[in-house]
C-alpha positions in Angstrom: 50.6 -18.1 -84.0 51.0 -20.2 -87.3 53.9 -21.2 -88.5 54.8 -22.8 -91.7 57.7 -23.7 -94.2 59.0 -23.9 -97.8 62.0 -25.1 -99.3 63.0 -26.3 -102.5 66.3 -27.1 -104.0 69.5 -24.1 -104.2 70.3 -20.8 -105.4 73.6 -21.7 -104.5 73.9 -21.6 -101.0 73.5 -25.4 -101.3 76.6 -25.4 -102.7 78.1 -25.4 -99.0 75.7 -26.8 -97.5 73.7 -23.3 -96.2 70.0 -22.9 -96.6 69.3 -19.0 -96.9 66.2 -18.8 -94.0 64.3 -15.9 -94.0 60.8 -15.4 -92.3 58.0 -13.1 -93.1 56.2 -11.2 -90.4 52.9 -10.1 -91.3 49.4 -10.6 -89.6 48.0 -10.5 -93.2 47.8 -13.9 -94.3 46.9 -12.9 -97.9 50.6 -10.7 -97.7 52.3 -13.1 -96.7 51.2 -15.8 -98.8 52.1 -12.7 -101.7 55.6 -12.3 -100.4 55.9 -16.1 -99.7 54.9 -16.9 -103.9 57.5 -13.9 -104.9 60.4 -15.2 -102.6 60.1 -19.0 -103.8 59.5 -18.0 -107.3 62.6 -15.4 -107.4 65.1 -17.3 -104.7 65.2 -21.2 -105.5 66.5 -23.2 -102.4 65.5 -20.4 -99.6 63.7 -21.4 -96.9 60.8 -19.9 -95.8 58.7 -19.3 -92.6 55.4 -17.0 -92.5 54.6 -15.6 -88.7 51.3 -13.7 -87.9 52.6 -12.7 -84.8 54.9 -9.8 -84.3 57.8 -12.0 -82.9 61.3 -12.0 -84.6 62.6 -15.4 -84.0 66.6 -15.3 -83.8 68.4 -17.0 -86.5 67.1 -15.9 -89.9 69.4 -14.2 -92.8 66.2 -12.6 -93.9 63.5 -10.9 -92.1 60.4 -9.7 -93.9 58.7 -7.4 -91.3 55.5 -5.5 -91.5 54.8 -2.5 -89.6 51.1 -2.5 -88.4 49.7 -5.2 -86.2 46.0 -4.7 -85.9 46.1 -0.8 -84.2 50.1 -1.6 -82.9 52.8 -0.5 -85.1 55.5 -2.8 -84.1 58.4 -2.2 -87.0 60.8 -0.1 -85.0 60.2 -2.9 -82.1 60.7 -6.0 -84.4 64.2 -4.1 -86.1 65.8 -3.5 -82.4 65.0 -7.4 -81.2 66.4 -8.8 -84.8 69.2 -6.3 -84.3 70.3 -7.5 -81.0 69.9 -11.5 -81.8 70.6 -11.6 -85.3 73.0 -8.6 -86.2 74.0 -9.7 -89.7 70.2 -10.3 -91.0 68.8 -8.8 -93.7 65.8 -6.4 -92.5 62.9 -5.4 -95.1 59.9 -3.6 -93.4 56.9 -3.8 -95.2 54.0 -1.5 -95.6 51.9 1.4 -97.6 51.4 3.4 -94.3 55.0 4.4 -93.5 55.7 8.4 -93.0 59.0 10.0 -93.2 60.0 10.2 -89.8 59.0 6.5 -88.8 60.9 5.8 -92.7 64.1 8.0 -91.4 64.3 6.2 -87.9 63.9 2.6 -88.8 66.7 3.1 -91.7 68.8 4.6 -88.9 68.4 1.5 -86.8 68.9 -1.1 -89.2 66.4 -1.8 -91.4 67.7 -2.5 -94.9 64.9 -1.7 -96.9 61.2 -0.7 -97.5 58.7 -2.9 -99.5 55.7 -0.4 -100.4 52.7 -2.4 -100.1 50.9 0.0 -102.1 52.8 -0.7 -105.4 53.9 -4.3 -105.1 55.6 -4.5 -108.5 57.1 -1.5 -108.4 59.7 -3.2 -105.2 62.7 -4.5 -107.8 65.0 -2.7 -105.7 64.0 -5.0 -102.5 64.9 -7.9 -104.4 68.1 -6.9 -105.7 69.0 -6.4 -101.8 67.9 -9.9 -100.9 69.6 -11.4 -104.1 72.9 -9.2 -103.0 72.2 -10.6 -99.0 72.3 -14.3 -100.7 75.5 -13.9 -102.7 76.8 -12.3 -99.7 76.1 -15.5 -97.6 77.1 -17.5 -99.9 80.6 -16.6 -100.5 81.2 -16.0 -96.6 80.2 -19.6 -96.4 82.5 -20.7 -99.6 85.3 -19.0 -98.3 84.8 -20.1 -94.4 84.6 -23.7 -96.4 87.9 -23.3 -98.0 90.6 -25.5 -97.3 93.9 -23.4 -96.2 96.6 -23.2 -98.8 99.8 -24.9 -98.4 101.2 -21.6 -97.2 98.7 -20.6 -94.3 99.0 -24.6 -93.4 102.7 -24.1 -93.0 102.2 -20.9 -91.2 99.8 -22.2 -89.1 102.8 -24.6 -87.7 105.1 -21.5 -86.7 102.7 -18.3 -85.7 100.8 -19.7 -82.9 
């Protein structure tokens, strides 16, 4: 399995000291590197992991997953395993093979959104999601960051 990472300097997540992580799952090395380029280029300060192996490694905001390994079609394996380690994450399945029914039950289990491999400029939409993910992220962490008001502070001394 090969492994490797990017990183460059903030959307804003930096801001409070959060790196966005995502990974992208695909035994295509030639996708990946694709997805890789469009990511860095788009989201500024994300960090980013390729796998060629269909493992979902716990911990990531976003997970870019493709369906087919080799014969195997591993999606609706890779969304449960992210959904039970990683509830909050961001899935995008990726792939030009994708039928209604496998469509219907991987959106019904979590997946975010579709990136059709067939018409890789015509996937705006997936973007905006990861873009709305980030900003998401980023003022969970701004807020968790937040110092308490006078108020709660004095609150905080009574209401135990």
């Amino acid at each position: 399995m090969s492994n490797t990472t990017d990183s460059q300097t903030a959307i804003s997540p930096d801001t409070v000291n959060r790196k966005i992580r995502a990974v992208i799952i695909d035994d295509d090395p030639i996708i990946a590197m694709y997805m890789r380029a469009r990511l860095t280029a788009r989201f500024e300060g994300i960090e980013i992991e390729t796998q060629d192996e269909p493992v979902a490694a716990p911990g990531m905001d976003i997970y870019m997953v493709d369906n087919q390994f080799g014969e195997r079609a591993m999606a609706s394996t890779l969304v449960e395993e992210i959904k039970n380690t990683t509830p909050e994450a961001l899935i995008i399945i990726m792939s030009s093979t994708l039928d209604y029914a496998l469509l219907s039950f991987l959106m019904n289990r979590g997946c975010n959104g579709i990136y059709d491999k067939k018409t890789p400029l015509d996937n705006e939409i997936v973007f905006e999601l990861i873009d709305d993910h980030i900003k998401e992220i980023t003022k969970k962490a701004e807020k968790a960051n937040r110092k308490p008001s006078f108020l709660q502070r004095i609150k905080s001394l009574f209401i135990k």
